[in-house]
C-alpha positions in Angstrom: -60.0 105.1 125.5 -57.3 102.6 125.2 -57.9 99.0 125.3 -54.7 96.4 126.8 -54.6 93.8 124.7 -51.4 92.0 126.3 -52.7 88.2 127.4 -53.8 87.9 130.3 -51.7 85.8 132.3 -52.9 83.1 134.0 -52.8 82.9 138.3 -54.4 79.6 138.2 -52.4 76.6 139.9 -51.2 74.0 137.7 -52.9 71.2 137.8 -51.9 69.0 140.6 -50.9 71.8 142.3 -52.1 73.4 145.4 -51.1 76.9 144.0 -48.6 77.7 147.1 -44.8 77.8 146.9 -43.3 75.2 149.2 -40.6 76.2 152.0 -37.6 74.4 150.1 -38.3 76.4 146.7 -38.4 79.5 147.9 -35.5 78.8 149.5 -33.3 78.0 146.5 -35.3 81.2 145.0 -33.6 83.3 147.6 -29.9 81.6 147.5 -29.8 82.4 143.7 -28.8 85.7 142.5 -30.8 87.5 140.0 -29.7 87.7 136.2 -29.5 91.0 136.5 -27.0 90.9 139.0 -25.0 88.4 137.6 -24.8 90.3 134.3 -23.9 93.6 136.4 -21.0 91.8 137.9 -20.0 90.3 134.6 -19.8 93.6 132.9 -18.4 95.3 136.1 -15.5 92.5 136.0 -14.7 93.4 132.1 -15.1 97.1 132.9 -12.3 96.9 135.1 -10.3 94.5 132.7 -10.3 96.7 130.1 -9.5 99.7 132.6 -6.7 97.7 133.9 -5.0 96.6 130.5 -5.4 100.1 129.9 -3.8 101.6 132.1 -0.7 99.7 131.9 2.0 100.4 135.0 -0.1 103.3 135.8 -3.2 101.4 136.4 -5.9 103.1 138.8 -6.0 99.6 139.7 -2.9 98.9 140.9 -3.8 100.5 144.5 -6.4 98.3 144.8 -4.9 95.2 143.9 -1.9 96.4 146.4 -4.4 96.6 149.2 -6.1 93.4 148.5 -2.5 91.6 148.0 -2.0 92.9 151.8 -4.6 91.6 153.0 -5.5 88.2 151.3 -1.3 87.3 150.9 -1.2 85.9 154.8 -4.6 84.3 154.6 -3.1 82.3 151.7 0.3 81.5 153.0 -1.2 80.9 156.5 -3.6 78.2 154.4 -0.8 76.7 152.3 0.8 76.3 155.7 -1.9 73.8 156.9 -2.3 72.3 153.1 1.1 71.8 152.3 1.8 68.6 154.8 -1.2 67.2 154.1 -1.0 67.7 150.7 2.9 66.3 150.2 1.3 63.1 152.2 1.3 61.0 148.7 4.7 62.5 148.0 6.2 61.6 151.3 4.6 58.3 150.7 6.8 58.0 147.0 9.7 59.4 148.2 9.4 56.7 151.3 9.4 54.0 149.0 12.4 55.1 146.9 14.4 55.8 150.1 13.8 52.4 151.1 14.8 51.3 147.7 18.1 53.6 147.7 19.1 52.1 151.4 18.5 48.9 150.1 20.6 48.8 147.3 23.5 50.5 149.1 23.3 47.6 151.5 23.7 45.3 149.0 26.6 47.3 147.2 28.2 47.8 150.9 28.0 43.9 151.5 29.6 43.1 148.0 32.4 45.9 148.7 33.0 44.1 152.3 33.0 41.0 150.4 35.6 41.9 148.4 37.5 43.6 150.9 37.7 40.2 153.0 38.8 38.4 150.2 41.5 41.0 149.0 44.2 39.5 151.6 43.4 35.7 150.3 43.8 36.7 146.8 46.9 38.7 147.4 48.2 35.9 149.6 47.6 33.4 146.3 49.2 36.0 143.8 52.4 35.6 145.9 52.0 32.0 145.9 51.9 32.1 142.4 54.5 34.3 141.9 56.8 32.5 144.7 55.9 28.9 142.7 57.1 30.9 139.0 60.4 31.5 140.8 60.5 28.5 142.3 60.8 26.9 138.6 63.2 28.9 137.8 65.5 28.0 140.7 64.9 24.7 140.2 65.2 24.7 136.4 62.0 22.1 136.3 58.0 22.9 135.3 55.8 23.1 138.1 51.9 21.8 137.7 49.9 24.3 139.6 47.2 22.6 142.1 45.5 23.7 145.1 45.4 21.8 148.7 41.4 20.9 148.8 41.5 18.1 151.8 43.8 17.4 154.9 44.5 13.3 155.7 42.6 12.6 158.5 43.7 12.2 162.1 42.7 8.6 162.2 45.2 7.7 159.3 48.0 8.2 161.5 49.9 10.1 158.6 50.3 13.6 157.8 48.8 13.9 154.2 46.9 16.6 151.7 44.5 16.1 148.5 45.1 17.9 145.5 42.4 19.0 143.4 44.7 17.9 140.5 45.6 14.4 139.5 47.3 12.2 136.7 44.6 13.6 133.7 47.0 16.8 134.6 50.2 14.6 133.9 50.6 14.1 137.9 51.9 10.1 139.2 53.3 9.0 142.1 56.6 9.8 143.3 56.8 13.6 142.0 57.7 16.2 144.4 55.7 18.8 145.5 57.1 22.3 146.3 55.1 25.5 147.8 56.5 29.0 147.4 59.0 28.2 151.0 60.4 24.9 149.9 59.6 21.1 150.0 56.1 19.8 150.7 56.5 16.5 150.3 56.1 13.5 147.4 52.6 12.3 145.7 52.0 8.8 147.2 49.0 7.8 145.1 46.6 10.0 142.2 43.1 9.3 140.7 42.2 11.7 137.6 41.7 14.7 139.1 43.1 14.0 142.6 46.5 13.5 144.3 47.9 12.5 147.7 50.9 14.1 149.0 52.5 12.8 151.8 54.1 15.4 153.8 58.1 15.4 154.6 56.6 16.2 158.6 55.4 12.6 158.9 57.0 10.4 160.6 57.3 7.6 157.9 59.1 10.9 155.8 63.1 10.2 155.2 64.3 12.7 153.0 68.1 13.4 151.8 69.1 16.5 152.1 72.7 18.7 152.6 73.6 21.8 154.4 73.6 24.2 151.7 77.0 26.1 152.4 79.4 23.1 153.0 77.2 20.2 151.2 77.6 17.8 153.9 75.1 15.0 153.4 72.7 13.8 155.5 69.4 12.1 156.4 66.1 14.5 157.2 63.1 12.3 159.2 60.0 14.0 159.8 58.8 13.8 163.7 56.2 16.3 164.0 52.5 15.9 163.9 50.7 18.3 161.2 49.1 20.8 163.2 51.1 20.8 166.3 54.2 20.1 166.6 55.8 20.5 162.7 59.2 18.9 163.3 62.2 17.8 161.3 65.5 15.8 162.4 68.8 15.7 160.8 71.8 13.2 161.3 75.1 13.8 158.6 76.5 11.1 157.1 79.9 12.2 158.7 79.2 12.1 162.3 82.0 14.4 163.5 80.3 17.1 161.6 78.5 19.7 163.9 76.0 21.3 162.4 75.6 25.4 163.4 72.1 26.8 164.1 70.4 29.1 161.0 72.6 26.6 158.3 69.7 26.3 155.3 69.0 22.6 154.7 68.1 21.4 150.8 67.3 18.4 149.2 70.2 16.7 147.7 67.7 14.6 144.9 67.0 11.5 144.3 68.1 9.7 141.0 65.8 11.0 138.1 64.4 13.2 140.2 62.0 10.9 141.6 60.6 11.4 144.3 62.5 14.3 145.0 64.9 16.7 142.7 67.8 18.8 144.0 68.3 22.0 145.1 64.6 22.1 146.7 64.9 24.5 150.3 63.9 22.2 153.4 64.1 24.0 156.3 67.0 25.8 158.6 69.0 24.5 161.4 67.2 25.7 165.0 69.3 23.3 167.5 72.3 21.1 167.5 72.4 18.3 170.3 74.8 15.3 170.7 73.4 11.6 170.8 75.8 10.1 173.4 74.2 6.7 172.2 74.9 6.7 168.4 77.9 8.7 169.4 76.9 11.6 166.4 75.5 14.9 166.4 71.8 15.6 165.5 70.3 18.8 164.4 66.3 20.0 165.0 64.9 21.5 161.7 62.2 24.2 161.2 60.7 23.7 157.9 60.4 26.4 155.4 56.8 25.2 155.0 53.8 26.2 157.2 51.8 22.7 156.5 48.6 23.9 157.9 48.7 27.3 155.9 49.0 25.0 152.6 46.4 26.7 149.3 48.9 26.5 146.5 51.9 24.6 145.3 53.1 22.9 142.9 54.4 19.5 141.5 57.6 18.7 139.6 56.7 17.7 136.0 58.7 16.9 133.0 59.0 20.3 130.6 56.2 20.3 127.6 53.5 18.6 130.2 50.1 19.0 128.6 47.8 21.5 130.6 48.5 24.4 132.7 52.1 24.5 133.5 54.9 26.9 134.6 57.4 25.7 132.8 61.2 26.2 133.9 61.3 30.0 132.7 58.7 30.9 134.9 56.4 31.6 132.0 52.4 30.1 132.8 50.4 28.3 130.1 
């Protein structure tokens, strides 16, 4: 007779315990796998691992894996097709934000590029100015200050005047002339030291001696005009049987030392003749050269070697 002498085990409750299984435990008991099945499947997975490697192109695997590609490959891409948009929502987001950023910054580059495009014609317009003011010197065989037109004499004044954003700290005084690219501008009536006054050859306390430029016959050139509407000039010759002929070119014939206004300097050109049965002489209407309500650049006569920024009688700018 054979005697058991494994331990008994015990069936007793623990203590506290009612000795029955509740509803939730057994349960979770029957959700869980075994080990033993869970070492099955782990072995089984290796098994066919090893079978696989194995096998290499040949593998009795492959047919399987073929099968489950056909049938699990449109579940997936049909999932990836609901993921995918919710998915890129934070990259949609970023590349939202960086849009915004690009748009923003090509605005700004498209205003500066407009910007630059409205002020090509000005600056071209002032090149020319400059350019027209070097030749000017030239013709005239004097040095030019350069100065720009910042203020227009007001209406109340009863004279046709412009401020100049240069005065006598650039060597400037009254009584210079003042020339634009076109011709004669007028004379500098009073400076401070960084301002001057020009007085324009349109207004009508303007007298201004000037010739016709192909037979030098002298004569007197008054402005009548008022800037702004009506820029006029009138001629009477010094020899009154003269008759001035429409499109004749009208300089200055210079005052003595040049001041306030040197020779050779283009007025304006002949547009009408008409007899003054009262003074018994022929007078002559005159378009200046000038456009006075255009004015930006010009520049005043100055002695050669001038301190500053001058272009001197060469044309040459320092």
């Amino acid at each position: 007779m054979t005697l058991d002498t494994r331990p008994v085990r015990s069936t007793a409750p623990a203590p506290g315990s009612s000795g029955r299984r509740t509803p939730a435990r057994e349960a979770v008991d029957r959700g869980r796998p075994s080990r033993s099945l869970v070492v099955a499947l782990v072995l089984a997975c290796a098994a066919l691992m090893v079978v696989d490697k194995a096998g290499g192109d040949d593998s009795p695997i492959a047919p399987v894996r073929r099968v489950v590609g056909e049938v699990i490959g449109p579940v997936q891409a049909g999932v990836a097709t609901v993921v995918r948009p919710v998915a890129g929502i934070p990259g949609a987001f970023r590349s939202n934000d960086s849009l915004r950023d690009d748009l923003s910054a090509l605005e700004a580059e498209n205003s500066a590029l407009r910007n630059q495009l409205g002020k090509a014609g000005y600056d071209d317009q002032r090149l020319q100015d400059l350019e027209g003011l070097r030749a000017m010197a030239g013709d005239l065989g004097y040095a030019l200050v350069p100065a720009r037109v910042i203020a227009i004499g007001a209406a109340q004044s009863f004279s046709s005047t412009v401020t100049l954003d240069a005065g006598s700290d650039a060597g400037l005084r009254p009584d210079l002339t003042v020339v634009a690219a076109e011709g004669l501008v007028g004379r500098i009536t009073s400076v401070t030291s960084h301002t001057a006054t020009v007085l324009l050859i349109v207004d009508n306390s303007s007298a201004v001696g000037g010739r016709i430029g192909d037979n030098k016959e002298l004569g007197f050139v008054n402005g009548h005009g008022t800037l702004g509407e009506d820029d006029r000039l009138e001629m009477e010759l010094a020899d009154r049987n003269v008759v001035p002929k429409v499109g004749q070119q009208i300089v200055t014939w210079g005052s003595e030392g040049g001041s306030p206004y040197v020779a050779g300097v283009p007025i304006g050109k002949v547009t009408k003749v008409y007899e003054s049965l009262r003074e018994t002489s022929y007078r002559s209407v005159i378009a200046p050269n000038v456009d006075f309500t255009a004015l930006d650049l010009v520049g005043v006569v100055v002695p050669s070697g001038t301190p500053g920024r001058v272009i001197e009688a060469d044309g040459s700018l320092r």
